[in-house]
C-alpha positions in Angstrom: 134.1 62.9 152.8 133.8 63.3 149.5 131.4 66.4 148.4 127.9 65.4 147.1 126.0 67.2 144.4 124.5 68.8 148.2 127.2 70.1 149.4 128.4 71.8 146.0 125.0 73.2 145.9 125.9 74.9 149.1 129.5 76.1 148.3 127.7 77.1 144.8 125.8 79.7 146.7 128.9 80.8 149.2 130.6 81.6 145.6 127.0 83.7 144.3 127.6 85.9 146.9 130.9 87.1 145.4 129.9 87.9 142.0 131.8 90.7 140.6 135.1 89.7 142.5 138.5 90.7 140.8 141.1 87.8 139.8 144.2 89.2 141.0 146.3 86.1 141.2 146.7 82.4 140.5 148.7 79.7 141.8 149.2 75.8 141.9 150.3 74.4 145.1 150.1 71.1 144.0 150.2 69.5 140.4 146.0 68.7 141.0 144.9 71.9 143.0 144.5 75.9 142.0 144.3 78.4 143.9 142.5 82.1 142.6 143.4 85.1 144.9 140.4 87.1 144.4 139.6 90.6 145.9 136.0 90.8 146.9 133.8 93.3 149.5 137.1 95.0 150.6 139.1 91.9 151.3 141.5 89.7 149.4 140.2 85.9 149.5 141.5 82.8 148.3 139.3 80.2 146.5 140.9 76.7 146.4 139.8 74.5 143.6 141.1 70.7 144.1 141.3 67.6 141.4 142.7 65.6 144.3 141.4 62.0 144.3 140.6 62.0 147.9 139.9 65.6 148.9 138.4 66.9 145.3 136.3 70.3 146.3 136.0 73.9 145.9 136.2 76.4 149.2 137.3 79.6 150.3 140.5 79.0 151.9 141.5 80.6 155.1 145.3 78.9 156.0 147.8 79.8 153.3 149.8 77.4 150.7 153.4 77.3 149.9 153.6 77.3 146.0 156.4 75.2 143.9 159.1 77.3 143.0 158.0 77.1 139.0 154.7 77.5 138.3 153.3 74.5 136.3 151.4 74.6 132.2 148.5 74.5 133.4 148.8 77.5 135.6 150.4 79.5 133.4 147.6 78.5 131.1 145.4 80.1 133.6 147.1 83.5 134.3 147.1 83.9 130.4 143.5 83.5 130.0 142.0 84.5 133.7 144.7 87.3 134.1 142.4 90.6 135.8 139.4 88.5 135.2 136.1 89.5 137.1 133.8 86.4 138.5 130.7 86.7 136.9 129.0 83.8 138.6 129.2 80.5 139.6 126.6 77.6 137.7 125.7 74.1 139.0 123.9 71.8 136.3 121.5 70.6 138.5 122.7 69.0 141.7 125.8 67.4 139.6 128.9 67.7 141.0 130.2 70.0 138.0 130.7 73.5 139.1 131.0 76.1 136.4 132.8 79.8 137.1 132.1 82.1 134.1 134.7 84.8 134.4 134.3 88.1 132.0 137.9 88.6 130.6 139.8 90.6 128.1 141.0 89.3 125.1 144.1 90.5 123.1 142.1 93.2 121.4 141.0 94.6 124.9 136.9 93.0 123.7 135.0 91.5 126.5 134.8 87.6 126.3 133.3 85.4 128.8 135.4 82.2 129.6 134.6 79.4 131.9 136.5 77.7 134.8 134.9 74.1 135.4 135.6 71.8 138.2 134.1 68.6 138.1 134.5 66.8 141.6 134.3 62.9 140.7 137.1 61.1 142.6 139.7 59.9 140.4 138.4 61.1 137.5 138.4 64.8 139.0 139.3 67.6 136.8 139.4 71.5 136.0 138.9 72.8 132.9 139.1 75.6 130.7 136.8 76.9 128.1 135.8 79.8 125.9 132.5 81.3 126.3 131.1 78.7 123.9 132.6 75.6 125.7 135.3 75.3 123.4 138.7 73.6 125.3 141.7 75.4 126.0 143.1 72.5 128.0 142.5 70.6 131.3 144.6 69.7 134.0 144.2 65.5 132.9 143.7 65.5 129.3 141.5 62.2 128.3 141.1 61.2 124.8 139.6 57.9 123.1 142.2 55.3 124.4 140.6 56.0 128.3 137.7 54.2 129.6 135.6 57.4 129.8 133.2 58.1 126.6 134.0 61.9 126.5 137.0 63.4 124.9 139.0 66.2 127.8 141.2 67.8 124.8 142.3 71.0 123.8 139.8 72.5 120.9 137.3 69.7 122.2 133.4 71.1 122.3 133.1 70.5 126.8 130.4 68.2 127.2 128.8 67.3 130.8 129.8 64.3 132.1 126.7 61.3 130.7 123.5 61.5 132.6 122.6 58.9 135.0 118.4 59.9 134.8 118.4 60.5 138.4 115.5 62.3 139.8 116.4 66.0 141.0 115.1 67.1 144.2 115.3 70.9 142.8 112.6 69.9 140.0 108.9 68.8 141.2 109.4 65.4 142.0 107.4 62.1 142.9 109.0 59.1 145.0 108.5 55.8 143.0 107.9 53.0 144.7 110.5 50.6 144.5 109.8 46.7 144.1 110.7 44.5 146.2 112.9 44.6 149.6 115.1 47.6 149.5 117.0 49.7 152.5 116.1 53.2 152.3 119.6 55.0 151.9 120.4 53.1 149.2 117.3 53.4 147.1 118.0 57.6 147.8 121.3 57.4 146.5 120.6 55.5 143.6 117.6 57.1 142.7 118.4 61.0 143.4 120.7 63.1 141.6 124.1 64.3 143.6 122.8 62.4 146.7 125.7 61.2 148.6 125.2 57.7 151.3 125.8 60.2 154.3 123.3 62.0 153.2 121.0 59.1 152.1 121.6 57.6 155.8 120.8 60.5 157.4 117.3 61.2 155.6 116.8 57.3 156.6 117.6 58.1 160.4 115.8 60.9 160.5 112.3 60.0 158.7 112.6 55.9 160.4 115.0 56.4 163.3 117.6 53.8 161.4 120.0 54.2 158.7 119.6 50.8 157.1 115.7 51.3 157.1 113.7 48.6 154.8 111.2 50.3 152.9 109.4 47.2 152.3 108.5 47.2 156.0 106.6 50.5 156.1 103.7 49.9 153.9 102.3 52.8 152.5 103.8 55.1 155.3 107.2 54.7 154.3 107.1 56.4 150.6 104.9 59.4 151.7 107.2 59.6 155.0 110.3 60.0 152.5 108.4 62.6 150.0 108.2 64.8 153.5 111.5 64.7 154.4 112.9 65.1 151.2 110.4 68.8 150.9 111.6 69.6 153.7 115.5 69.2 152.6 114.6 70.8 148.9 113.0 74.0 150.9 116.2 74.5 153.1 118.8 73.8 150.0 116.3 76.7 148.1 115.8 78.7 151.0 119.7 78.2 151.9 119.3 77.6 155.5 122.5 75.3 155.6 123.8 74.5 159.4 127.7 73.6 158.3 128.9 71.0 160.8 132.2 69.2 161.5 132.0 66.0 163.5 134.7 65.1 166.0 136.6 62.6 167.7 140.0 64.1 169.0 140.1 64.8 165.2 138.0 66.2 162.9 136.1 62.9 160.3 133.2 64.4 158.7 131.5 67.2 157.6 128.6 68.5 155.5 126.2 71.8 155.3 123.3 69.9 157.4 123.9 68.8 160.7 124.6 64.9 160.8 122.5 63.3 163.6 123.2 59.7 162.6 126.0 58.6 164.6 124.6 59.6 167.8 126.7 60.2 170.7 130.1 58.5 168.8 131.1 62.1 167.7 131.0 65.7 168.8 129.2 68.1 166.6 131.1 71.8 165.9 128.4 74.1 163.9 130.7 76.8 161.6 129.3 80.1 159.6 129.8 79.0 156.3 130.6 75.2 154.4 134.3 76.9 153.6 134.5 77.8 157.6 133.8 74.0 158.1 136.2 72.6 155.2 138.9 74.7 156.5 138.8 73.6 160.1 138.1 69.6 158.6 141.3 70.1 155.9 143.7 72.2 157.4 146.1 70.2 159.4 145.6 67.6 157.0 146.6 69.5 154.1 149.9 70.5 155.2 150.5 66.7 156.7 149.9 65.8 153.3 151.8 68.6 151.5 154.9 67.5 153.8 154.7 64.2 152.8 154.4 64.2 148.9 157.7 66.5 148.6 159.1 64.7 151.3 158.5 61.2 150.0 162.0 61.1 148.0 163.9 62.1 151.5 162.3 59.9 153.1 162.9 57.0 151.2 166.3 57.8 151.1 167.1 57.9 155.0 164.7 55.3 155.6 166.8 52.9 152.8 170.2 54.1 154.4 169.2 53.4 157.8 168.3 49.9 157.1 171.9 49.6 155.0 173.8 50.8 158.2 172.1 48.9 160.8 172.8 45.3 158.7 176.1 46.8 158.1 176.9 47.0 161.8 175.0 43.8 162.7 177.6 41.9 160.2 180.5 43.7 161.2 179.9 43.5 164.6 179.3 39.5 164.0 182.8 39.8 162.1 184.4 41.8 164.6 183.7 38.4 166.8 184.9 36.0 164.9 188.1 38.2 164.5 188.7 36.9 168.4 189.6 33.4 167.2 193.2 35.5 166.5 194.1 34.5 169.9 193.5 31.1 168.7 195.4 30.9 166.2 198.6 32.8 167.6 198.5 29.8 170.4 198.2 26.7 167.7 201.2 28.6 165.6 203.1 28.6 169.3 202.7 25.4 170.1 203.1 23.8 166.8 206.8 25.6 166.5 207.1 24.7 170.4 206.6 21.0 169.5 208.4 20.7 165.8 210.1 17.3 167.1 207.3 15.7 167.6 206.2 16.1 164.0 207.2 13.0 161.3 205.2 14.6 158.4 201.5 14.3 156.7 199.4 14.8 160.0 195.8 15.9 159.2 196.2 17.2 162.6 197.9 17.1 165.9 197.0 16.9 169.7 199.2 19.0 171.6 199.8 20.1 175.6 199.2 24.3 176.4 201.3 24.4 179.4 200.0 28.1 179.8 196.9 26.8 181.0 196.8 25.9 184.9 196.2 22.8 184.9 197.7 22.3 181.4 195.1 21.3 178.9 195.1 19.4 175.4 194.8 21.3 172.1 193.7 19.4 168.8 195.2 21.5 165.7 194.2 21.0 162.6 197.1 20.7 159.5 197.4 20.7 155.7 198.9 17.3 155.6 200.5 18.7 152.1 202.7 21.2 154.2 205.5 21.1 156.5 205.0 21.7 160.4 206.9 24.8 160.5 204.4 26.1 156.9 201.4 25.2 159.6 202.8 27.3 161.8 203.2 30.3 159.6 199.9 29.9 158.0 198.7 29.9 161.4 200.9 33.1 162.5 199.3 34.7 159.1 195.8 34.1 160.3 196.5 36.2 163.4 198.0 38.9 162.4 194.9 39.1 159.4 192.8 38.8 163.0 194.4 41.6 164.9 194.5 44.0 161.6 190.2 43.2 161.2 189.8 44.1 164.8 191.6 47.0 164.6 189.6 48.0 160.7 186.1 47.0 162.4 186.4 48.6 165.1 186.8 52.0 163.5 184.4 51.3 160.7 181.9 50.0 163.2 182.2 53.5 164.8 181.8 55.4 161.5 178.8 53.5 160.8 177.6 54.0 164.3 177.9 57.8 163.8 176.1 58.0 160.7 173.5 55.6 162.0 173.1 58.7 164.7 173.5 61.7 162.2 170.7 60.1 159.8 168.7 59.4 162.8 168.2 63.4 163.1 167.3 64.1 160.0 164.9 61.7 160.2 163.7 63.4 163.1 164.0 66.9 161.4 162.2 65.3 158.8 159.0 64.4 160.6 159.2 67.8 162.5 159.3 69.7 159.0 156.1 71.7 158.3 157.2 73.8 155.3 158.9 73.7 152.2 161.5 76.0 153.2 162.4 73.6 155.8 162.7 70.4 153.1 164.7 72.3 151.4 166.8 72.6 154.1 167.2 68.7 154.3 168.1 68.5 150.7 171.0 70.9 150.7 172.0 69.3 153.8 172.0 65.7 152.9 173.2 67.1 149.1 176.2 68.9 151.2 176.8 65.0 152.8 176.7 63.3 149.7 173.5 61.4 150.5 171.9 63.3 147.4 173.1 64.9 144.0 173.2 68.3 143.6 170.7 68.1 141.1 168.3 66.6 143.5 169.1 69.3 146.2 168.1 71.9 143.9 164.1 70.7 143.9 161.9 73.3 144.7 164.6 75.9 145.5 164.4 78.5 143.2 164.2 82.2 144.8 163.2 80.4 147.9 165.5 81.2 151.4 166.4 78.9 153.8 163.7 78.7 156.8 164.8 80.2 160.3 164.7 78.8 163.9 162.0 78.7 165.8 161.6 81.5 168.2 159.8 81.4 171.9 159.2 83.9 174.4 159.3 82.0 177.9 156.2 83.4 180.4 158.7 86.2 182.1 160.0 87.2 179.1 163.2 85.3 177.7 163.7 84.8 174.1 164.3 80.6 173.7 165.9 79.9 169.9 165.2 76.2 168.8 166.7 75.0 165.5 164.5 72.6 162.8 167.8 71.1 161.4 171.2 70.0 161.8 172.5 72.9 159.7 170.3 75.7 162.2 171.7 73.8 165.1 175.3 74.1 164.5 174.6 77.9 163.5 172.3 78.5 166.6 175.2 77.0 168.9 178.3 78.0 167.0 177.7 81.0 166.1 174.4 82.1 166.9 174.8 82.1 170.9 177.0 83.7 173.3 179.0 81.6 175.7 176.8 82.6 178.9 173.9 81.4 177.0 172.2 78.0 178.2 172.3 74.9 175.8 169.6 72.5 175.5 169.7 69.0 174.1 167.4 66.0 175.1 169.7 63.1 176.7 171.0 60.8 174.0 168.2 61.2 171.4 167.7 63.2 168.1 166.5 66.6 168.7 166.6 70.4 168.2 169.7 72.9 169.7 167.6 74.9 171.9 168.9 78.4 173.0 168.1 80.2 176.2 169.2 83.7 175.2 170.1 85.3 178.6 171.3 88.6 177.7 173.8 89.0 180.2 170.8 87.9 183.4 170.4 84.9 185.2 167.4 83.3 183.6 164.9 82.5 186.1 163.8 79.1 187.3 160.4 79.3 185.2 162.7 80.7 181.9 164.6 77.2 182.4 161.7 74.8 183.0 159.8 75.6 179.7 163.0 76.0 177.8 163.6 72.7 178.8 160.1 71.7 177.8 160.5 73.5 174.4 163.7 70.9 173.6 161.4 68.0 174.7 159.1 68.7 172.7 161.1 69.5 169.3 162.4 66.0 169.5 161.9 62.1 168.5 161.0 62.1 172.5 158.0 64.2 172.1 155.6 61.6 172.5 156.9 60.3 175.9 156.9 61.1 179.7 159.7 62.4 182.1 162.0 63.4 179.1 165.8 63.6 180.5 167.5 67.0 178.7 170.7 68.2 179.4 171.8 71.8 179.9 174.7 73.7 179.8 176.3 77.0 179.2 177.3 77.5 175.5 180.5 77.9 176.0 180.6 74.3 177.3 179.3 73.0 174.4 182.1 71.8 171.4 181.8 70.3 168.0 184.8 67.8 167.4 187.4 68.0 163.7 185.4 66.2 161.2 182.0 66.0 162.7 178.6 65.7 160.8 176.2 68.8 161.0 174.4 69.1 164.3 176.9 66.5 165.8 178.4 68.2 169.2 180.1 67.6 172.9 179.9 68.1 175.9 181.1 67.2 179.3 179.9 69.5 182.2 176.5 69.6 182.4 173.1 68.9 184.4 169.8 67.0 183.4 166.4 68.3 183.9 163.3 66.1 184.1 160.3 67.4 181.7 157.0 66.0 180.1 156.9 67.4 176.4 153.9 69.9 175.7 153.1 70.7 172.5 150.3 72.9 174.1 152.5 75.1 175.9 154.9 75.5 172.8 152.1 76.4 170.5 151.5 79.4 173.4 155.0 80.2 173.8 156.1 80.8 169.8 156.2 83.6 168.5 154.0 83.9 165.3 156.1 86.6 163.3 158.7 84.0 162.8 
């Protein structure tokens, strides 16, 4: 959801409790989102500050974020102004959603300034910006000027000025509920009446004071207003008194959160109460950061394989329709035959000709149609030319239609590698290997690569004890099988599917029964299969395992073998890796 002038209130006063904190570092993950690596109360914490239209907030992150290999302007803007810098609080206008972090700096002649951080948390017109200690503009992360829609100017050397006031009442000041005129529903006269109120919040101070969230106020008399004044008390006192209850609501999936518990939906979701609002962001944002972080540097690669897939498969479809019309070559050997069998019978200028194939048991009649402008023995030839033209396509499609069907099956992994990746590292990866194929430049393949090393397999250790290798790409599963594993080492692969090279490392011992089954289970899971049940993969020994002249990365044989029957389990892979690598 998106965070209320609430729910900054509450974050305002995780962030009070850290005054005096030392900025040690500052990075940008993502061109609209900072993070400041502070060191507070003995321990080093990271405080994320996000411009992101759909996920704009400020928290104390707990799960780490890969950075870009160059550090954007604007962070380098920040380390320049910020560098050493000591929190000295953080300031909330009011319940607006404009959060202010004064920081007391240095500047070049070693003098203590004050300079400001502000993050103002408004959807798409989210921003951070920096300021002197008199609210003079260094620069922003979006610059707005007069040609925008918005009547204040975001420039550098700019006085900052608060975003316009909307005269909303603020339930921090002493306050009295007006009555409104006319029908009106409850939640919506609190949201456009109260400052920073959001509609979840507006709904739920409905449900709670009338037992509905689409309450008419009109139908309460004089006991709806007072009613409303109570509840309202009763929120200011807790927001003052900062007795906030962070809570995450639940599905199979986290879909809501917010520092008060959210009673409105009933028995529709599960309710999971956290320590603190960042506590409750991090297990809400998590997972859905790094989905989201995958996909945005992803987004190139995959419209690239998704574009050459489609290309191949109408390739094939066409020349597999061409390769059948190439079979008429019979045809036309047989009309050239019987034409030069019959040349006798010919007087000149026939459009065509109706002639006996005595091949045929019974012997049938073939109609033959003929350039009247050419001779009978010309027909033939053209007819002898046609075949052989046949019989060279045949041979052409076939191999090209066997090309195409190998690529078709080599872009097929990476497509799967692709939706497995879940770092940078590992897209980086995928670059220099389709960059190394010729799917991509070299300039392309060279995104986001700087001082950055290529990601390693994934390790396991099985239940008694056996080390099980598993490779993200086609590039870690040639060098997992190839060179990587010893001969007497057992190969896993799921049947006739895109997947992971999965090592059972035996060391020389005969791996036990329970070694194989989740090994097995490991290569279900690290595949396009992982979704289904009963899962056919085959295993072998290494040294059975071969990779043909010519072949594309990842691309192997094999002929002796055996098949094992397994249900994927992402469960029992999350218990099995080991978290070092």
């Amino acid at each position: 959801m998106p965070i209320d002038g609430v729910m900054l209130r509450a974050l305002k006063d995780e962030l009070s409790d850290h005054g005096g904190a030392r900025l040690d570092r500052i990075t940008q993950p993502e061109r609209d989102e900072v993070i400041l690596f502070f060191y507070s109360k003995g321990k080093n914490r990271r405080l994320l500050l996000s411009a992101n239209a759909a996920s704009a907030r400020v928290q104390w992150v707990g799960y780490p974020k890969e950075n870009p290999a160059y550090a954007p302007n604007f962070c380098m803007l920040l380390r320049k102004h910020l560098a050493s810098a000591r929190l000295i609080e953080a300031v909330q206008p009011g319940l607006e959603r404009v959060l202010v972090l004064r920081f007391d700096c240095k500047n070049d002649f070693y003098e203590a300034v004050e300079k400001r951080l502000i993050i103002e948390i408004m959807g798409r017109a989210s921003n951070l910006i920096l300021t002197d200690g008199e609210g003079r503009i260094y620069d922003a992360l979006r610059q707005v000027d007069l040609g925008s829609s918005s009547p204040r100017r975001i420039l550098p050397g700019v006085i900052y000025e608060l975003p316009p006031s909307q005269n909303k009442i603020s339930l921090l000041d002493e306050f009295t509920i007006p009555r409104p005129d006319g029908e009106v529903r409850a939640d919506r006269f609190l949201t456009s009446s109260f400052e920073g109120f959001s509609p979840l919040l507006s709904r739920e101070i409905s449900f709670r004071t009338f037992g509905t969230c689409d309450a008419d106020l009109s139908r309460y008399a004089d006991f709806g207003i007072p009613a409303l004044q109570e509840s309202l008390s009763a929120l200011k006192d807790d927001i003052l008194q900062r007795r906030y209850r962070p809570t995450v609501l639940k599905t199979d999936v986290p879909k809501d959160f917010y520092c008060f518990p959210i009673t409105q939906y009933g028995e529709s979701y599960t309710t999971q109460g956290y320590e603190t609002c960042s506590d409750a962001m991090d297990a809400f944002y998590s997972e859905k950061d790094t989905v989201d972080h995958i996909r945005r540097h992803s987004a190139d690669i995959s419209k690239l394989i998704s574009t050459s897939l489609s290309r191949l498969s109408r390739k094939i479809e066409a020349q597999r329709a061409e390769l059948a019309d190439s079979a008429k070559g019979e045809e036309y050997r047989l009309y050239g035959d019987l034409i030069v069998s019959n040349l006798y019978r010919f007087k000149g200028h026939e459009s065509s000709v109706v002639l006996t194939d005595y091949t045929q048991d019974p012997p049938r009649d073939v109609k033959i149609a003929l350039d009247p402008s050419l001779s009978a023995s010309r027909n033939a030839q053209i007819y002898y030319k046609r075949y052989k033209k046949a019989q060279t396509a045949k041979n052409v499609l076939k191999e090209q239609i066997d090309l195409a069907c190998a690529e078709l099956a080599y872009l097929q992994t990476v497509s799967d590698a692709l939706t497995r990746a879940g770092t940078l590292s590992e897209l980086v990866d995928l670059r220099r290997e389709l960059a190394g194929q010729g799917y991509l430049r070299k300039a392309q393949s060279k995104r986001n690569t700087k001082d950055r090393e290529m990601s390693k397999p994934l390790r396991y250790v099985t239940s008694d004890g056996f080390t099980v290798l598993c490779g993200r790409n086609n590039m870690q599963n040639d060098t997992l099988t190839l060179r990587t594993a010893e001969r007497r080492d057992i190969w896993f692969h799921v049947k006739n599917s895109p997947g992971s090279h999965t090592i059972l490392i035996s060391e020389g011992k005969t791996p036990t029964n329970e070694a194989m089954t989740e090994a097995a289970i490991i290569a279900a899971t690290n595949s396009s299969l992982r979704e289904a049940d009963n899962v056919a993969v085959d295993y072998t020994e290494v040294r059975n395992v071969k990779k043909p002249a010519g072949a594309k990365p990842g691309m192997v044989v094999y002929e002796t073998y055996k098949t094992a029957y397994v249900t994927p389990d992402q469960t029992l892979c999350g218990r099995l890796i080991h978290k070092c690598d």
